[in-house]
Structure formats: C-alpha cells, structure tokens
N, CA, C, O and CB atoms as a CASP TS submission, in Angstrom:
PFRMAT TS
TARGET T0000
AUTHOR 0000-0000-0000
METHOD Language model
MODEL 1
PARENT N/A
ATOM      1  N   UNK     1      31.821  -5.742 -18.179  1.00  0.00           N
ATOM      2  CA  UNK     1      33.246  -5.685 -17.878  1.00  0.00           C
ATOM      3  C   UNK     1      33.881  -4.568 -18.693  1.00  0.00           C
ATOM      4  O   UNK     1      33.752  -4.377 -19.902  1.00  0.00           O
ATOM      5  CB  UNK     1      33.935  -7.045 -18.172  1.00  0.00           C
ATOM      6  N   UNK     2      34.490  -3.965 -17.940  1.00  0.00           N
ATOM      7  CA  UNK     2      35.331  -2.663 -18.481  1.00  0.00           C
ATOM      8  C   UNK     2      36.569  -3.456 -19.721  1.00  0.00           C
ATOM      9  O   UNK     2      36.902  -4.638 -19.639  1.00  0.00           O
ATOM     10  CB  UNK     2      36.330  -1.711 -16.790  1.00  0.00           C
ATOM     11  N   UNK     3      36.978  -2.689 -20.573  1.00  0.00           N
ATOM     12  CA  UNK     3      37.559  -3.246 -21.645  1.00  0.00           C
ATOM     13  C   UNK     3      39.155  -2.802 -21.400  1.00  0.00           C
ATOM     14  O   UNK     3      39.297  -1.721 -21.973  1.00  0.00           O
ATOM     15  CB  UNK     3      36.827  -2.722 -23.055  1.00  0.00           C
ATOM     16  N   UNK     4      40.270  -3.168 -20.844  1.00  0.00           N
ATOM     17  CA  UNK     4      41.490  -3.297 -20.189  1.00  0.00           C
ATOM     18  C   UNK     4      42.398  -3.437 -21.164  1.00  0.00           C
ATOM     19  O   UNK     4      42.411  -4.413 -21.915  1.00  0.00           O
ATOM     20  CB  UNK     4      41.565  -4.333 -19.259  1.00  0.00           C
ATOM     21  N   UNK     5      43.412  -2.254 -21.238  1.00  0.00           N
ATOM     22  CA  UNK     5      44.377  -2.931 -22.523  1.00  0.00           C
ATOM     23  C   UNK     5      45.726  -3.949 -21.947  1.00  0.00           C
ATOM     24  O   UNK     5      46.474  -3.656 -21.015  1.00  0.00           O
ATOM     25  CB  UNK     5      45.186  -1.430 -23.524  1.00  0.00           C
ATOM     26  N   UNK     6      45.768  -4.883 -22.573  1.00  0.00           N
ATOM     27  CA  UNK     6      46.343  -5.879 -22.071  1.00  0.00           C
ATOM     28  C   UNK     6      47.511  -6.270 -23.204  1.00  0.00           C
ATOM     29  O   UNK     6      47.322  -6.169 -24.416  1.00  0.00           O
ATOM     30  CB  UNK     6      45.266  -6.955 -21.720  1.00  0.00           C
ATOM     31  N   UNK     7      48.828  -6.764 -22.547  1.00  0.00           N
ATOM     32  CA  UNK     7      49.787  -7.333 -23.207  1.00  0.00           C
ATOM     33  C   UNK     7      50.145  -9.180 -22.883  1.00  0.00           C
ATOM     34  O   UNK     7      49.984  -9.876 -21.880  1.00  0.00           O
ATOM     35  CB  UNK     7      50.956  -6.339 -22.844  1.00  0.00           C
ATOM     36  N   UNK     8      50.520  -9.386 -23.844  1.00  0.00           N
ATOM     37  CA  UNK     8      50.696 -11.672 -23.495  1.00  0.00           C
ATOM     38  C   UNK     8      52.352 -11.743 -23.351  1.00  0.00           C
ATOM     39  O   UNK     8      53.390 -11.327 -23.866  1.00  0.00           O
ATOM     40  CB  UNK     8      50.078 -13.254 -25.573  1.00  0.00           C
ATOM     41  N   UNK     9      51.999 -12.315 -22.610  1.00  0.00           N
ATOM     42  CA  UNK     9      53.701 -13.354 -22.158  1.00  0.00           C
ATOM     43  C   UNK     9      54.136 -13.591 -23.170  1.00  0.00           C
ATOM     44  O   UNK     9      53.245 -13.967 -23.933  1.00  0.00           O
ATOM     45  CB  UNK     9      53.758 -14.934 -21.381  1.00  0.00           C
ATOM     46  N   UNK    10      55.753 -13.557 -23.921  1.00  0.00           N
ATOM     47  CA  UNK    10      56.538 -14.491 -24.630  1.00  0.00           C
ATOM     48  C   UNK    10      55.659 -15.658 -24.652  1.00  0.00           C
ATOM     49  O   UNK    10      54.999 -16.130 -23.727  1.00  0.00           O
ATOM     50  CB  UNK    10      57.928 -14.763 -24.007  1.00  0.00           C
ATOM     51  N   UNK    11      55.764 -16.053 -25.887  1.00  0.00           N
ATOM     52  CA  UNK    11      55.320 -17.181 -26.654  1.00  0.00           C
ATOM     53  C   UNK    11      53.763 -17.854 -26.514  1.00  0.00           C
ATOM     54  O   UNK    11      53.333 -18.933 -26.923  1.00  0.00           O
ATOM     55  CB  UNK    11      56.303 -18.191 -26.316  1.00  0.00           C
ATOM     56  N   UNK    12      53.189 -16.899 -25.858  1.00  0.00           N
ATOM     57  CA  UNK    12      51.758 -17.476 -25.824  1.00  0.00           C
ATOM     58  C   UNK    12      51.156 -17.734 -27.035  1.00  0.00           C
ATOM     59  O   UNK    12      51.235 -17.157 -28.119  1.00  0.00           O
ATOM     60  CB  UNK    12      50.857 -16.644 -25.163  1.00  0.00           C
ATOM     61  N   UNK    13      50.341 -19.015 -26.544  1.00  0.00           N
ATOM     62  CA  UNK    13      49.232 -19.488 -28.224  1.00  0.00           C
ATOM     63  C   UNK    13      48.169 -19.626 -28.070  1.00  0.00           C
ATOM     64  O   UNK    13      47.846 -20.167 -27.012  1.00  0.00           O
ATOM     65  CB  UNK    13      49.355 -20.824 -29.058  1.00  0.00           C
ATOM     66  N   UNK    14      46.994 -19.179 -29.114  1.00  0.00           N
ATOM     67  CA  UNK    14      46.010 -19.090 -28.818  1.00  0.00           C
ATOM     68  C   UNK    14      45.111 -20.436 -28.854  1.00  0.00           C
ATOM     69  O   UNK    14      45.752 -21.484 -28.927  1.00  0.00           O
ATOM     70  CB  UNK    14      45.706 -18.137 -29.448  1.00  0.00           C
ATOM     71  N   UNK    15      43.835 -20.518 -28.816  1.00  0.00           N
ATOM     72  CA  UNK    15      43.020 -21.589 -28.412  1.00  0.00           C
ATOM     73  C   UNK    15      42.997 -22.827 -29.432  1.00  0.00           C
ATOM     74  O   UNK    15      42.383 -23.865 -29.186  1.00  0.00           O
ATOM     75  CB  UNK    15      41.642 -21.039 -28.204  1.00  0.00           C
ATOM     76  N   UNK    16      43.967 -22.534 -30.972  1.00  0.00           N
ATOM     77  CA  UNK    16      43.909 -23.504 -31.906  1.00  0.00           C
ATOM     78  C   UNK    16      45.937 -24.131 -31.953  1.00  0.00           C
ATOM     79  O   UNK    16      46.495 -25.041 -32.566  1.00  0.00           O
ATOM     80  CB  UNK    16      43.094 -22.611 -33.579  1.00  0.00           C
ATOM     81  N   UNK    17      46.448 -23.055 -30.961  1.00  0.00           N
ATOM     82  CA  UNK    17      47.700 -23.879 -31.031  1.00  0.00           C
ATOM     83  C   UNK    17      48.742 -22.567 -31.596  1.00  0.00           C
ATOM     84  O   UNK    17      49.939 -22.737 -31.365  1.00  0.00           O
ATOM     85  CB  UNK    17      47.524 -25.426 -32.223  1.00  0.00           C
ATOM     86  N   UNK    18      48.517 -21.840 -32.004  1.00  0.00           N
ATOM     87  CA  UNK    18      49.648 -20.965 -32.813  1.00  0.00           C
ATOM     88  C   UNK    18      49.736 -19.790 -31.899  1.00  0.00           C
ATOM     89  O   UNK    18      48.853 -19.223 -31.256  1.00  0.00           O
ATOM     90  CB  UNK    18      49.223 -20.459 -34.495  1.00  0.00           C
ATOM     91  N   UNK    19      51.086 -19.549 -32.003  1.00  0.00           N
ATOM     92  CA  UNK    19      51.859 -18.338 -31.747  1.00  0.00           C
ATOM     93  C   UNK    19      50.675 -16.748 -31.703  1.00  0.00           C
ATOM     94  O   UNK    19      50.099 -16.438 -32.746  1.00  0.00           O
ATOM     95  CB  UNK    19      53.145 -18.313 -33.176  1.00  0.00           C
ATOM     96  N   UNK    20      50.541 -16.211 -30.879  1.00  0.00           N
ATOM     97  CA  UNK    20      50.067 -14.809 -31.029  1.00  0.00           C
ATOM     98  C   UNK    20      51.007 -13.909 -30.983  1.00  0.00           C
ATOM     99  O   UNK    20      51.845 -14.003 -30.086  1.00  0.00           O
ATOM    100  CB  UNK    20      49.173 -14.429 -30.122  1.00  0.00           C
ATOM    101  N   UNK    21      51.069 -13.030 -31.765  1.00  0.00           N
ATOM    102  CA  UNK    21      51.743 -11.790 -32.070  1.00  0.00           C
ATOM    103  C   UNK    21      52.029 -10.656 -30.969  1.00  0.00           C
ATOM    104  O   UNK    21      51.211  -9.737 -30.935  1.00  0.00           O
ATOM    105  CB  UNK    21      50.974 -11.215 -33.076  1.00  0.00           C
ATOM    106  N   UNK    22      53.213 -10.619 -29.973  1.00  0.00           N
ATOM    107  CA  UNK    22      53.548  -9.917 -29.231  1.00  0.00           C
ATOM    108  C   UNK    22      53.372  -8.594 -29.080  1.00  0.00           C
ATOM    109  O   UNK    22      54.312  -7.812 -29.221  1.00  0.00           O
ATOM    110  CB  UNK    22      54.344 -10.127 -29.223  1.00  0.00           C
ATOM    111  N   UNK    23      51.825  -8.101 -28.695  1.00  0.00           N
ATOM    112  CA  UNK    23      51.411  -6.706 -28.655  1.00  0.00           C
ATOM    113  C   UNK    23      50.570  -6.417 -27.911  1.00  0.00           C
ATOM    114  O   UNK    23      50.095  -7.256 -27.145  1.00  0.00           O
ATOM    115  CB  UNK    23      51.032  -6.230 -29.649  1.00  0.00           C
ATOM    116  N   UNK    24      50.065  -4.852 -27.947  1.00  0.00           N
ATOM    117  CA  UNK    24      48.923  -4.381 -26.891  1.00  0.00           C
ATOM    118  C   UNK    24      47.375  -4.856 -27.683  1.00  0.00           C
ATOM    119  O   UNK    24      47.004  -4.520 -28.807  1.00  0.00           O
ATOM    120  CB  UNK    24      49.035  -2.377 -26.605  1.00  0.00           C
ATOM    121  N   UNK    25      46.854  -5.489 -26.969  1.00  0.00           N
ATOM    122  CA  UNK    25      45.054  -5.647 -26.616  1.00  0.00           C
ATOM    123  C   UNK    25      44.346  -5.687 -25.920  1.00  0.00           C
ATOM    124  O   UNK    25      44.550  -6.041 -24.758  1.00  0.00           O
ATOM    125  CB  UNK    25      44.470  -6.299 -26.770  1.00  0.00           C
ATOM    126  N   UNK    26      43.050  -5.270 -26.479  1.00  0.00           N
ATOM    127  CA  UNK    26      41.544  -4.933 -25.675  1.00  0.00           C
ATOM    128  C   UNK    26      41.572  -6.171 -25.394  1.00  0.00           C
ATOM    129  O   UNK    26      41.750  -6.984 -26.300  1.00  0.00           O
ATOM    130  CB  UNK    26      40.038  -4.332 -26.451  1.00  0.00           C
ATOM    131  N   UNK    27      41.361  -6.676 -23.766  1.00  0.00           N
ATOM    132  CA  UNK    27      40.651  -7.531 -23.100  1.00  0.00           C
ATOM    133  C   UNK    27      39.062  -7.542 -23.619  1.00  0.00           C
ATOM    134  O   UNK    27      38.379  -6.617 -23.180  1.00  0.00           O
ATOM    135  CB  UNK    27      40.843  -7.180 -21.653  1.00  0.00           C
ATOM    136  N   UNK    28      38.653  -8.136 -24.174  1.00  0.00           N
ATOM    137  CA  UNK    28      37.139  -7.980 -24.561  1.00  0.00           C
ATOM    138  C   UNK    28      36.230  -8.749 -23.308  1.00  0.00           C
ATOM    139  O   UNK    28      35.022  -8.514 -23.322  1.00  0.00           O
ATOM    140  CB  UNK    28      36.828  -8.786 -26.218  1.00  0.00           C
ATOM    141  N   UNK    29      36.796  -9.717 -22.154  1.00  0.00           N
ATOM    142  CA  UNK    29      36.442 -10.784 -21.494  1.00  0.00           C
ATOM    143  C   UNK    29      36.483 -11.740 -21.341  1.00  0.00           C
ATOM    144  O   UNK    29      37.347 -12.118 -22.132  1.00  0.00           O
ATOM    145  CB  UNK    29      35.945 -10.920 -21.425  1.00  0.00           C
ATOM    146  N   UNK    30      35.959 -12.970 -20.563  1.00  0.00           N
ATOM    147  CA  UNK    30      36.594 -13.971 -20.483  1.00  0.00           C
ATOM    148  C   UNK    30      35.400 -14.977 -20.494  1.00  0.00           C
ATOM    149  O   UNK    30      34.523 -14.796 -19.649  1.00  0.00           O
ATOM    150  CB  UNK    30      37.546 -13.944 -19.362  1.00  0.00           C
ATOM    151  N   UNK    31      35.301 -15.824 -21.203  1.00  0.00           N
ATOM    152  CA  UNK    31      34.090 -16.630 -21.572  1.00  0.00           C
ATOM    153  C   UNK    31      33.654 -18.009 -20.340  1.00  0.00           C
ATOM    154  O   UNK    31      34.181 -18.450 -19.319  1.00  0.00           O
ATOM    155  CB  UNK    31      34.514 -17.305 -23.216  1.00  0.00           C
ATOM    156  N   UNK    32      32.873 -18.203 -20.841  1.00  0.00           N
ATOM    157  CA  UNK    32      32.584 -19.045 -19.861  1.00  0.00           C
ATOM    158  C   UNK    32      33.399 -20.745 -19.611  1.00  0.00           C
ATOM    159  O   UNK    32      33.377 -21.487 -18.629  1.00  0.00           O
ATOM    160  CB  UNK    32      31.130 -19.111 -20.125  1.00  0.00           C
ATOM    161  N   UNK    33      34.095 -20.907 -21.018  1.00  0.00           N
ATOM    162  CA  UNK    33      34.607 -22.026 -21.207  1.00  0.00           C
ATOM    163  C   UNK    33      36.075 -21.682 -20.399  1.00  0.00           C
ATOM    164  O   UNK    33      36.918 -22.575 -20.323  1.00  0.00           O
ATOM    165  CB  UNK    33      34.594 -22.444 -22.811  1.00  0.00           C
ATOM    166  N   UNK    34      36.304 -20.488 -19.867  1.00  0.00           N
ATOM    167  CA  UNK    34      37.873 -20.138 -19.510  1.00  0.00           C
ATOM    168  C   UNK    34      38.884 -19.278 -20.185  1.00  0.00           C
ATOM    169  O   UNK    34      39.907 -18.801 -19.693  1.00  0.00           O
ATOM    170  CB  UNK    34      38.535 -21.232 -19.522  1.00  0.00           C
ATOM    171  N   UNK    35      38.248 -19.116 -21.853  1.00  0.00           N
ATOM    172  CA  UNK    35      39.428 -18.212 -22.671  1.00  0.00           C
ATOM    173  C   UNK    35      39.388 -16.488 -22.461  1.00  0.00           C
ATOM    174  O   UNK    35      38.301 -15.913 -22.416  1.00  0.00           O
ATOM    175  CB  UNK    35      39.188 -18.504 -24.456  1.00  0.00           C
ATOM    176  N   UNK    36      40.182 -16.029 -22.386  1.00  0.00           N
ATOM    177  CA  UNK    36      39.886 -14.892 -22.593  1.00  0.00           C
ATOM    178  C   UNK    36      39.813 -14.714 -23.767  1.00  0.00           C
ATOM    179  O   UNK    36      40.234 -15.593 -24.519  1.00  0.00           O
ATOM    180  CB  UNK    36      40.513 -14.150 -22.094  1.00  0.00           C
ATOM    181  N   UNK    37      39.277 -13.565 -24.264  1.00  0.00           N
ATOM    182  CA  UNK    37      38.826 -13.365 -25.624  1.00  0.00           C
ATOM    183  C   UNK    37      39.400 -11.855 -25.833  1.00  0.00           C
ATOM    184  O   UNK    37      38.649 -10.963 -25.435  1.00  0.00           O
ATOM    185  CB  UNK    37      37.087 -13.559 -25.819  1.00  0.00           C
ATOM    186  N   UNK    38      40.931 -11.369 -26.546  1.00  0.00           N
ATOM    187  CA  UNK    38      41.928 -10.403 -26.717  1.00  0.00           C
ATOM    188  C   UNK    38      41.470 -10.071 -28.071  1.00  0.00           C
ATOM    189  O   UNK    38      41.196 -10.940 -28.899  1.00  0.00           O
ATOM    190  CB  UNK    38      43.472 -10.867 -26.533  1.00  0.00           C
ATOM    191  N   UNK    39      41.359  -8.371 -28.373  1.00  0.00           N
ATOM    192  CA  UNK    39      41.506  -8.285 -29.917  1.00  0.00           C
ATOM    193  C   UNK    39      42.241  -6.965 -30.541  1.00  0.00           C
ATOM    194  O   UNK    39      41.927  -6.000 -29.843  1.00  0.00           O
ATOM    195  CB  UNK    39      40.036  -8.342 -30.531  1.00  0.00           C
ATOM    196  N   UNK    40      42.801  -6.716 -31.232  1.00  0.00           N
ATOM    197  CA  UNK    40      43.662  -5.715 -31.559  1.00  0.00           C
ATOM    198  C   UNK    40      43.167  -4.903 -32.250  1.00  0.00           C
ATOM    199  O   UNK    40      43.655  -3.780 -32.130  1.00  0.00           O
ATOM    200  CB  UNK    40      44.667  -6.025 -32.068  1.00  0.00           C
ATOM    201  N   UNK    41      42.135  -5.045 -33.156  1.00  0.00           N
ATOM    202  CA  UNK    41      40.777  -4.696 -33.842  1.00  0.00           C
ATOM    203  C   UNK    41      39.769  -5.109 -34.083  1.00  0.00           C
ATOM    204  O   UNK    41      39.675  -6.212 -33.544  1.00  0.00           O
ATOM    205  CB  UNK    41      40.766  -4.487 -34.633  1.00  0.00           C
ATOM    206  N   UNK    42      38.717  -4.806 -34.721  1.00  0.00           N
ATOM    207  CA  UNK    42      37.226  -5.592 -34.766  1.00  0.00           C
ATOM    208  C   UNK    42      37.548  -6.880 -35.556  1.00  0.00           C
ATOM    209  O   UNK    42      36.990  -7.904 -35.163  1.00  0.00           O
ATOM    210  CB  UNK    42      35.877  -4.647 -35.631  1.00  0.00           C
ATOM    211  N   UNK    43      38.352  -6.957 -36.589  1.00  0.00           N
ATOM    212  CA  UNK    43      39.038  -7.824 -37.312  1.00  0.00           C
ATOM    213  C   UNK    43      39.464  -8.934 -36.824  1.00  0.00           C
ATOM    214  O   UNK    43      38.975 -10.053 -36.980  1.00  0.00           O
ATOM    215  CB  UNK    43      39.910  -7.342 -37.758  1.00  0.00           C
ATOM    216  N   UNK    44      40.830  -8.484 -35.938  1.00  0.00           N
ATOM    217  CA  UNK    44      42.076  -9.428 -35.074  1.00  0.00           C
ATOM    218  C   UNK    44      41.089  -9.910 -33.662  1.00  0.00           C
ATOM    219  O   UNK    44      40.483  -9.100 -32.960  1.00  0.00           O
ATOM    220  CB  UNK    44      43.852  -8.182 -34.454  1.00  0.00           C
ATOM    221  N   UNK    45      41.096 -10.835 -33.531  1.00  0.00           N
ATOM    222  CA  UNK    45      41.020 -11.547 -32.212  1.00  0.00           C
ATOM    223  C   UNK    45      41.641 -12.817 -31.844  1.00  0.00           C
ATOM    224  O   UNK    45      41.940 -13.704 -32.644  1.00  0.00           O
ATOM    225  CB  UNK    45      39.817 -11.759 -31.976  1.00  0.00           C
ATOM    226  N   UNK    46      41.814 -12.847 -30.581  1.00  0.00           N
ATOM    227  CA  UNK    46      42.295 -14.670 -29.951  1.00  0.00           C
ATOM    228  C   UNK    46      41.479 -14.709 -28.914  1.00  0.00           C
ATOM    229  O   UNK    46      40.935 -13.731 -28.401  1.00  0.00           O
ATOM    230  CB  UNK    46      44.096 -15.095 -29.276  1.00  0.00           C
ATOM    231  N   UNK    47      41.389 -15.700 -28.626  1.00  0.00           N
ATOM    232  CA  UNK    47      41.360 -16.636 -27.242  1.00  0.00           C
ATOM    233  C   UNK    47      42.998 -17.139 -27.076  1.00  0.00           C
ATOM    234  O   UNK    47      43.825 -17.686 -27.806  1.00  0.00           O
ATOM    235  CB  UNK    47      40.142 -18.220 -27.447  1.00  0.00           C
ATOM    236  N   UNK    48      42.961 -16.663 -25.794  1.00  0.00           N
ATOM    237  CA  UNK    48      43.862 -17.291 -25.196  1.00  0.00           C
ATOM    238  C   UNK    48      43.798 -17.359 -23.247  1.00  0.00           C
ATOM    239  O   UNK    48      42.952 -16.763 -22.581  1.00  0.00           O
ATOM    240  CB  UNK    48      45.098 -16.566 -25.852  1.00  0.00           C
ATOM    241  N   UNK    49      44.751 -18.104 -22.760  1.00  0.00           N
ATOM    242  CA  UNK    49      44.563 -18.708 -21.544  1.00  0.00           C
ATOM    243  C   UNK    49      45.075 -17.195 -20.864  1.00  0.00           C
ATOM    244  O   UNK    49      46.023 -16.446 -21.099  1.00  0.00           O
ATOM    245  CB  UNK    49      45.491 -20.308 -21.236  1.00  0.00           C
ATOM    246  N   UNK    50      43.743 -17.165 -19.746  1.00  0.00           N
ATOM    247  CA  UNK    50      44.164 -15.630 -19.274  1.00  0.00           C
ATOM    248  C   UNK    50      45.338 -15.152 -18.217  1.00  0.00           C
ATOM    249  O   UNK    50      45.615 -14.034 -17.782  1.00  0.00           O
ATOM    250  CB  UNK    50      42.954 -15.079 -18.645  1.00  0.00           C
ATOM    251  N   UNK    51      46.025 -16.702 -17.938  1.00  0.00           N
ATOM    252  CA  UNK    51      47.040 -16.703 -16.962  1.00  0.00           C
ATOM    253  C   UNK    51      47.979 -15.986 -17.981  1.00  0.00           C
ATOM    254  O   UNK    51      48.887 -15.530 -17.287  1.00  0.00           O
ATOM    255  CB  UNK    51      47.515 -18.228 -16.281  1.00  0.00           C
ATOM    256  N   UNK    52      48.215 -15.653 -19.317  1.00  0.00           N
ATOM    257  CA  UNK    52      49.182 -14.857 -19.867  1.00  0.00           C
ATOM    258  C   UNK    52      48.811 -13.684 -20.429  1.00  0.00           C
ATOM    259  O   UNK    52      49.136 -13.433 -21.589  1.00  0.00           O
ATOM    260  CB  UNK    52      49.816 -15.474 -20.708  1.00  0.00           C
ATOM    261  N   UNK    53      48.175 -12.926 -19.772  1.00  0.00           N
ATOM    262  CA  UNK    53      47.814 -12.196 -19.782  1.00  0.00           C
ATOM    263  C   UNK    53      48.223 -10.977 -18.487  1.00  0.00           C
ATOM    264  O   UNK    53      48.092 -11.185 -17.281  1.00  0.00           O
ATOM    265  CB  UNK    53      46.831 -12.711 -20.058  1.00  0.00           C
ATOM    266  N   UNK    54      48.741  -9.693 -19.126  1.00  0.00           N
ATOM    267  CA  UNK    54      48.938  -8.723 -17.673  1.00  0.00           C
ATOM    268  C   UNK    54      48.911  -7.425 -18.297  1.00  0.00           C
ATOM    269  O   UNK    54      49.535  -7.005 -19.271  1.00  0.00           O
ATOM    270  CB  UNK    54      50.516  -8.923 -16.675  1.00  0.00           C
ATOM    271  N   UNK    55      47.910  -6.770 -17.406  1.00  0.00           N
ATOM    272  CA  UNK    55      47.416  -5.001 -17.484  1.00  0.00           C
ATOM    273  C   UNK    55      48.667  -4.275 -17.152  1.00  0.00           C
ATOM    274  O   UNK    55      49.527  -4.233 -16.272  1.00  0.00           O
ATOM    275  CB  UNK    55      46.083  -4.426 -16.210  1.00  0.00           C
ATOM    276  N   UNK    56      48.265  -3.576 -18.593  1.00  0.00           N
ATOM    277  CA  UNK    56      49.106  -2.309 -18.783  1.00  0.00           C
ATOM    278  C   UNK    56      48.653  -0.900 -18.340  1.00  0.00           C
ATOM    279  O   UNK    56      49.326   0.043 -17.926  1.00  0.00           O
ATOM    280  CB  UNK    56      49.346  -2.186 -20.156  1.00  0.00           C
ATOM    281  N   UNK    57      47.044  -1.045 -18.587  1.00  0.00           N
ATOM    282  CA  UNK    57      45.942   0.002 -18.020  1.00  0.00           C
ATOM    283  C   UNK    57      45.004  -0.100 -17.176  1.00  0.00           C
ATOM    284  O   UNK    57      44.351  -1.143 -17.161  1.00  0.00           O
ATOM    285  CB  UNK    57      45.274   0.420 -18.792  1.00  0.00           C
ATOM    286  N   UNK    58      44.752   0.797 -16.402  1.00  0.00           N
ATOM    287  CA  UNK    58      43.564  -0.202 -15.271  1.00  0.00           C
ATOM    288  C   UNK    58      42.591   1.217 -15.341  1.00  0.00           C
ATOM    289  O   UNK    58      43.007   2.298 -15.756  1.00  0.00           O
ATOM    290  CB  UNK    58      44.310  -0.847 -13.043  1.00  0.00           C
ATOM    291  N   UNK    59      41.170   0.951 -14.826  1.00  0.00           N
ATOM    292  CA  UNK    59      40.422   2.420 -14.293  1.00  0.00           C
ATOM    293  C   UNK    59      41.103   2.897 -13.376  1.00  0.00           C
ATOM    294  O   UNK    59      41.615   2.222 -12.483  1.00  0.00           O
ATOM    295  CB  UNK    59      38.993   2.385 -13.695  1.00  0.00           C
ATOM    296  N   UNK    60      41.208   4.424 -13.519  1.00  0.00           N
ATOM    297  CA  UNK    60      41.496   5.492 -12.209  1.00  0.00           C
ATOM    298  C   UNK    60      41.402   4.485 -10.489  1.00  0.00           C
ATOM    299  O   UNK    60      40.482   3.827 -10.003  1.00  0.00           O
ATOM    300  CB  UNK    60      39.870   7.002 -12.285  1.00  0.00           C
ATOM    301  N   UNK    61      42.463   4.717 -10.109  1.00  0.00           N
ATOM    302  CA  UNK    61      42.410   3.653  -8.775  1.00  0.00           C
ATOM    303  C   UNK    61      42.392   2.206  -8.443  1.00  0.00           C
ATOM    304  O   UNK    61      41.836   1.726  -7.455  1.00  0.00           O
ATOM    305  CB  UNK    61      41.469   3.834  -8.231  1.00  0.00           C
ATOM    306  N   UNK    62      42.943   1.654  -9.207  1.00  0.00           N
ATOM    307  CA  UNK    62      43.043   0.494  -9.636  1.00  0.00           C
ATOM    308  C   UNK    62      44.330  -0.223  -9.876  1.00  0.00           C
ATOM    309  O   UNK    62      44.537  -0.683 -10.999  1.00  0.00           O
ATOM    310  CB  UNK    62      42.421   0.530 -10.579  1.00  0.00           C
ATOM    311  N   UNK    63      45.251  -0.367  -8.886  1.00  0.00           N
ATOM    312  CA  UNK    63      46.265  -1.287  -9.483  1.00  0.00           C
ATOM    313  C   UNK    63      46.287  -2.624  -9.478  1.00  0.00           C
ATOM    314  O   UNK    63      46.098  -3.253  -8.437  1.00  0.00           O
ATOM    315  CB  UNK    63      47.297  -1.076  -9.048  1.00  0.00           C
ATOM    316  N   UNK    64      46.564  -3.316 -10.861  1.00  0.00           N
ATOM    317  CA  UNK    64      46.331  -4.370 -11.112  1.00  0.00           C
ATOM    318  C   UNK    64      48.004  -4.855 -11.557  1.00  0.00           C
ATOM    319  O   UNK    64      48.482  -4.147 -12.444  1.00  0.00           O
ATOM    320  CB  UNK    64      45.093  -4.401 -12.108  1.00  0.00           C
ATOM    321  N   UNK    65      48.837  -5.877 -11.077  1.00  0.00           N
ATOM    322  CA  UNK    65      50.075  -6.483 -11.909  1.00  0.00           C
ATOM    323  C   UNK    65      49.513  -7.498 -13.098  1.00  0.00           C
ATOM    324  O   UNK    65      49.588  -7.071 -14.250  1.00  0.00           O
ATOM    325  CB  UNK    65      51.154  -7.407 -10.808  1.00  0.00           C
ATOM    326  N   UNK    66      49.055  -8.579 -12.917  1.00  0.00           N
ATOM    327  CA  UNK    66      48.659  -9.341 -13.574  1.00  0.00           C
ATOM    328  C   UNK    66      47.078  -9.925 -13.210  1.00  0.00           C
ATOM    329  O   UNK    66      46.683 -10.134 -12.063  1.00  0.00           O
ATOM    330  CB  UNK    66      49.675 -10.147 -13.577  1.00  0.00           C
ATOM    331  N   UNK    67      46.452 -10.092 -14.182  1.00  0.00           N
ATOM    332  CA  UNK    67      45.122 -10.877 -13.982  1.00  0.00           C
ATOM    333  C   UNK    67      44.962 -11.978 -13.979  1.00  0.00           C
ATOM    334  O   UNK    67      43.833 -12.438 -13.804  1.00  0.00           O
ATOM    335  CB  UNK    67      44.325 -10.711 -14.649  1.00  0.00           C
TER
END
C-alpha cells in the first residue's frame, strides 16, 4: 500500500481512548483488526478508526475525498 498523507476529523481518539492531535499523517495502513495505523514520525503513531480519516494527497490520477 502506497503511504497517503492523511488528516483526522475534529476530535478523533485513538484505539486507547484519547484525543489525537489535529495534523497531517502518513497513512502507514490498515490492519487486519480494522485500525488504521497513522504516524507523524517513526516515533508518533495511532491507530485510529479509518472512517476519520480523509486524503489530502493521492498518486498522480487519483481523486480520493475521503477513505
């Protein structure tokens, strides 16, 4: 899977319950349990539910609103 930079809905939380920080991230993919798996660096990551999730960047030819 191509790596998509992605922004989260107002007030989304990640897979333990807390608030994620309103910014741009690498889509890293989406696991098999359902989370997507977002990270801002090798460091920063979440899971979160990929319905709040929507592309800011897509490959050449590709329009995408939300995933």
């Amino acid at each position: 899977m191509d790596k998509h930079t992605v922004e989260i809905k107002p007030e989304t939380r990640n897979h333990k319950g807390f608030f994620v920080q309103e910014t741009s991230y690498k889509l890293m993919g989406i696991e098999d349990s359902g989370w997507a798996l977002i990270c801002i660096d090798e460091a920063t990551c979440h899971y979160v539910d990929p319905d709040n999730l929507t592309t800011i960047s897509t490959p050449v030819g590709l329009e995408v609103e939300a995933l």
